[in-house]
N, C-alpha and C positions, 0 to 999 in steps of 0.2 A: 504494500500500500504506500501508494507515495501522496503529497500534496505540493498546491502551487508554492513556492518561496516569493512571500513580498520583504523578508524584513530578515534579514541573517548578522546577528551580532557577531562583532569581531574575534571575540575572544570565547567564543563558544565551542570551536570544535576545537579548538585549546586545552577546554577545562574538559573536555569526552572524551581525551588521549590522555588526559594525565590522569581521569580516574580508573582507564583502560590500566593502566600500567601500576594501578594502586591495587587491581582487582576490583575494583569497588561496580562494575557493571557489568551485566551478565550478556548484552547487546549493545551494539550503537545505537542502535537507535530507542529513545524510552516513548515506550507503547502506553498513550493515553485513550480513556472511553472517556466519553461524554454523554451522561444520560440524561434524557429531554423526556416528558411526558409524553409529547406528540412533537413531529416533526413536522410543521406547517409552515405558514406566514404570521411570525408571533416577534416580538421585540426579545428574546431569549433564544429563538431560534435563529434569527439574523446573528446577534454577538456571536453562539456558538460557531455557525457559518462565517462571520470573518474572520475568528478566531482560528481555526481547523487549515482554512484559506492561506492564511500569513506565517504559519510558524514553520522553520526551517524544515525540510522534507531530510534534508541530512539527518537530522537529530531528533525527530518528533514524528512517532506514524500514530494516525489519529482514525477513533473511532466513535462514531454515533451512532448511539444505541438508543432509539424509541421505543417508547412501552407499548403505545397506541398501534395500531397500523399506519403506513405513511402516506400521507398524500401526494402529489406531485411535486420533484422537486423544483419546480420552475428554474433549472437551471444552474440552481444558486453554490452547490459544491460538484468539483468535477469528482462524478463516482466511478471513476476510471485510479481518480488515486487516492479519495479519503473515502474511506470503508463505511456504508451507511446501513444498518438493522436491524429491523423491526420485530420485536416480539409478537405484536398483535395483538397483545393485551385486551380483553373487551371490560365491561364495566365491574367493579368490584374487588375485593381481594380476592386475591389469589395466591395463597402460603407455596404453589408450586412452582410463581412467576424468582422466588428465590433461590431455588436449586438450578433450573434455568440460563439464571445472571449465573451464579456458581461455577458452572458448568463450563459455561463461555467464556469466564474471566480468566479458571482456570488453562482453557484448551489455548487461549491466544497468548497467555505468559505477560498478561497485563501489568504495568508497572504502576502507575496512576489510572485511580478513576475519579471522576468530577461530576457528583451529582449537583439537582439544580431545583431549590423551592420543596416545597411539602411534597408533588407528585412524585420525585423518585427517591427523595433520604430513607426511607424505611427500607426496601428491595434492595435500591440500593448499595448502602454503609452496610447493612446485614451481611448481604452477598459479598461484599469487597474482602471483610474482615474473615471470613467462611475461605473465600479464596486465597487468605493471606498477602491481599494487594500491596505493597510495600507502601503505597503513601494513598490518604485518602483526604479531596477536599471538597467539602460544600459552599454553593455559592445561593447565596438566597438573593433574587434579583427585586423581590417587589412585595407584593403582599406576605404578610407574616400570619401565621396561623396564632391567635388568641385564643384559643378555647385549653382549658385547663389542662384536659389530656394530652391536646396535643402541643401544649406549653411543656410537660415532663415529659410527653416523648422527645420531641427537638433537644430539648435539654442532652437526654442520654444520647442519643443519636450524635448531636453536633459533637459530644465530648469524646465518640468515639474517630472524629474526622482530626487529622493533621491543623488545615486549617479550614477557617469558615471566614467564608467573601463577601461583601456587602458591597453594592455600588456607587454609593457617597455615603461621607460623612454622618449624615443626616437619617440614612438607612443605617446606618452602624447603630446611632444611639436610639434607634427605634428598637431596634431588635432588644438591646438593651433593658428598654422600657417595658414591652411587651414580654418579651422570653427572660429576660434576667440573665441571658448568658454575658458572661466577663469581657466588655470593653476592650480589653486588650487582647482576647483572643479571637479579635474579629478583625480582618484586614479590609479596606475598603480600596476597590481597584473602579475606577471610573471607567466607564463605556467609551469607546471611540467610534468615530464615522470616517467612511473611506471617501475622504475627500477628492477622488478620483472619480467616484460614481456621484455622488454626491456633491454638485457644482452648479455655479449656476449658466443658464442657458437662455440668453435674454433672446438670443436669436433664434430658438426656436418658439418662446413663448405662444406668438401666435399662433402655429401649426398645433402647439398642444390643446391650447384652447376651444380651437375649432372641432378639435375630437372631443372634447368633453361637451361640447355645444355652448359655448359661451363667444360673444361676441369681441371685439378688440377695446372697445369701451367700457366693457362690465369694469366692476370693480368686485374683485372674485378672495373671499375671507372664505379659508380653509381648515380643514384639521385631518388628521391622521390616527386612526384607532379603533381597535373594536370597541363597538357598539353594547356596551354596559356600561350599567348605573355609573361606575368609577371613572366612567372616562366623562361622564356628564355633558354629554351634548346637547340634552334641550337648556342646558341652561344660555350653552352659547346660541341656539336660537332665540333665546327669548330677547338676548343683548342684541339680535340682529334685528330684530322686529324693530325695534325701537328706533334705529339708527335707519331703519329703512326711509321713513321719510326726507330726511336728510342725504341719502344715496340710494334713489328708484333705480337705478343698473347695479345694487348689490345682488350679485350673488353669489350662494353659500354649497359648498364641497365637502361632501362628508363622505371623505376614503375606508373603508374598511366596513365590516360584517357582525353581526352577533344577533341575542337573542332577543335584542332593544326597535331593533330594526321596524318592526310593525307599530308600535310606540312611537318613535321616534318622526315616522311620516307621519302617523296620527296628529303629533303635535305640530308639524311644519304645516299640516292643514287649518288646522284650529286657529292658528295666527296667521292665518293668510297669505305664507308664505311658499305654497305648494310651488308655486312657478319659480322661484323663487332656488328653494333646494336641492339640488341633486346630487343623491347617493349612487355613489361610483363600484360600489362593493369593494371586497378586497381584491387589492391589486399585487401583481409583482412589476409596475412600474412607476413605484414612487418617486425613483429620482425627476420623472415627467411630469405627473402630476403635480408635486411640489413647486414647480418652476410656473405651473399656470396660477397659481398664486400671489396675489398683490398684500396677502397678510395671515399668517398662517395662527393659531388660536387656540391653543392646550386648557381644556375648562376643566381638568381633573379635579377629583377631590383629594385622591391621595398619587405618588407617584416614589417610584425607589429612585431613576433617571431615565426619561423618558427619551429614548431613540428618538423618536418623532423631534421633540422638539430640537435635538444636533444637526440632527438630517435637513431640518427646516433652515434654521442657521447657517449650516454649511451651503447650503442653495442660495444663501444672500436674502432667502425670504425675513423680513421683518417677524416678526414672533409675539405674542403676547401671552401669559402664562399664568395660572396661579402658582400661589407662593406657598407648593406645597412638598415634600421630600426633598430631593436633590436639586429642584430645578434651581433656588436660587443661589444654587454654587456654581449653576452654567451661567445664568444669565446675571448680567451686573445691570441694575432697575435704572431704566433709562439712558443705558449707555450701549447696551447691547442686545436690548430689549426691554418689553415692559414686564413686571409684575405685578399682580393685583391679588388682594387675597380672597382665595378661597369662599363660592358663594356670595360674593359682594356685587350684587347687579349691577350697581348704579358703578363701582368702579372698573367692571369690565365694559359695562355702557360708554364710559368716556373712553375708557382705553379706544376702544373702538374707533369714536367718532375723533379723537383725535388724529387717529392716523389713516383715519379717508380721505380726512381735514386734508393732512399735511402732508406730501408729497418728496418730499425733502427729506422730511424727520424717515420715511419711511427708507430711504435710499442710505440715509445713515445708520441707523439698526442694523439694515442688512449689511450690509460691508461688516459693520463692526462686530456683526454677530458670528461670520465667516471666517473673518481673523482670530477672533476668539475660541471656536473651535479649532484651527488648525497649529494655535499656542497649547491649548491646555487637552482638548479633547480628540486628537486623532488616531485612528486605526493605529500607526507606527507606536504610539506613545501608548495606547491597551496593548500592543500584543507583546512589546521591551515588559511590561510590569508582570505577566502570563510566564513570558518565558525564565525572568529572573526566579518566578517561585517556583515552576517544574526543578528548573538546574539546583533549587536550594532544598529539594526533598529528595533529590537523587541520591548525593554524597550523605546526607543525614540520615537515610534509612539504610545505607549501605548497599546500593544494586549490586 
């Protein structure tokens, strides 16, 4: 199994010859799993995909391992050289989907596994540790399980992983909050966007537009996500309604899929904005869609670090956000973007209409929101922080 090479540190196959020569690794190259609940179109299955994507093919054979059966993969990993398979998991426990894992961990000589969120830590860390996987990490990307039980299973679970990843700051000390696991035994690695797909495209703007059926005058406020409560999209319609009289060629793009969807046009009817919104389903061509946008609109209620809104950034699109999890350690409030807090109509309402208003302000956000991710948030700068902690559980478990 091999992968594409985006990003090969200097001193890496350095430090794989000299642990060769210490004994300390049983292969060259260290065999990582990645288990995902399901392998779709999901802001956890993107990182794992640029993640699998970028890391040295000399030094790293990688594998994803979905519980679910898989969907199509639009593309998105060449499976010619990172290994992709599906259990097919159907709904429920299943004490058999662990011998399984067991089984396979054992038959491939897996050295790292990296589970991800409450759907795989249990299967999972059980089966890693059953395998005797030499290093085992959890990365919790976003929502945290609250409920007591599964507050003391996390607990024991996490205790049994090397390390546990968090995506900002902000998710660290939730997890904190919520689970009570130790601060310090939580590292937080920020999400990157591959600034290569993710650019922006003034010159095709138009041509996108036209596919989405929007005219060259709209004035077209977007967002990105599946379609539930957490991602709160009627609230940003309600903020559209309002501004609409003030901008009659607004209109509103709502990318992605769920189970809100028939809701969600229900309410774009109710406020008279049927003509108005159009839901695009989920796509695999965000980097295009992003670019027909004159202002793009995260109305979360909670968020770990929201792809969408880097992706939006990195596109030069202007951004407005609440100020909730991680986002406002992307965004600097009014410099790089707006923030607004959480549920506050009337301050996502101005946000809005100020930057329909201003034209200007809008062209400066984006720049400034694109440089700002290509300083602190890029693909190169997540997969340097990935690959430092692989190399730092190798020599420490003794391959």
């Amino acid at each position: 199994m091999e992968i594409v090479c985006k990003l090969t540190p200097s001193d890496a196959k350095d430090l794989i010859q000299t642990m060769h020569r210490k004994g300390k690794v049983i292969s060259k190259k260290i065999k990582i799993v990645f288990f995902v609940h399901t392998y779709g179109l999901g802001g956890l299955e993107n990182m794992v995909t640029n993640l699998v994507n970028a890391l040295d093919p000399d030094l790293f054979e990688c594998t994803i391992l979905s519980f679910a059966p898989l969907v199509p993969l639009q593309n998105r990993v060449n499976t010619d050289r990172v290994r992709v398979v599906s259990l097919n998991k159907k709904g429920g426990n299943n004490p058999m989907l662990i011998y399984r894992i067991f089984r396979f961990l054992r038959s491939t000589g897996t050295h790292i596994v990296q589970t991800h969120n409450w759907g795989t830590v249990l299967e999972g860390i059980l089966a890693a540790k059953l395998a005797r996987v030499p290093a085992v990490i959890h990365a919790e990307r976003g929502t945290i399980e609250g409920k007591k039980r599964n507050v003391v299973l996390q607990n024991f679970l996490w205790n049994c992983a090397n390390q546990v990843l968090a995506v900002s700051n902000a998710h660290r000390q939730r997890i904190v909050d919520v689970v009570g696991f130790p601060f310090e035994k939580i590292r937080p690695i920020y999400n990157g966007v591959d600034s290569a797909v993710f650019f922006p495209r003034s010159e095709e703007k138009l041509v996108i537009r036209k596919k989405l059926g929007l005219n060259p005058e709209d004035i077209c406020i977007g967002t990105v996500g599946s379609l539930r409560s957490v991602k709160n999209q009627a609230f940003l319609l309600t903020a559209c309604k309002k501004n609409l009289p003030h901008a009659p060629n607004m209109q509103i793009v709502l990318a992605g899929d769920g189970p809100l969807k028939k809701d969600l046009v229900a309410k774009a009817q109710a406020l008279g904005l049927d003509k108005n919104v159009h839901f695009v389903g989920a796509r695999n061509d965000i980097p295009e869609i992003l670019n027909a946008f004159d202002i793009f609109v995260l109305p979360s209620l909670r968020e770990g670090m929201p792809n969408a809104v880097l992706e939006a950034m990195s596109c030069g699109v202007p951004v407005i956000a609440t100020s909730v999890g991680g986002v406002p350690e992307v965004i600097e409030d009014n410099k790089s973007g707006i923030l607004v807090p959480s549920q506050d109509e009337e301050a996502l309402e101005a946000a809005l209409a100020d930057l329909i208003r201003e034209v200007e302000k809008r062209r400066r956000l984006g720049t400034a929101g694109r440089r700002r991710v290509l300083a602190h948030f890029s693909l190169e700068k997540m997969v340097q922080e990935y690959h430092a902690l692989y190399q730092s559980l190798v020599p420490r478990k003794g391959l």
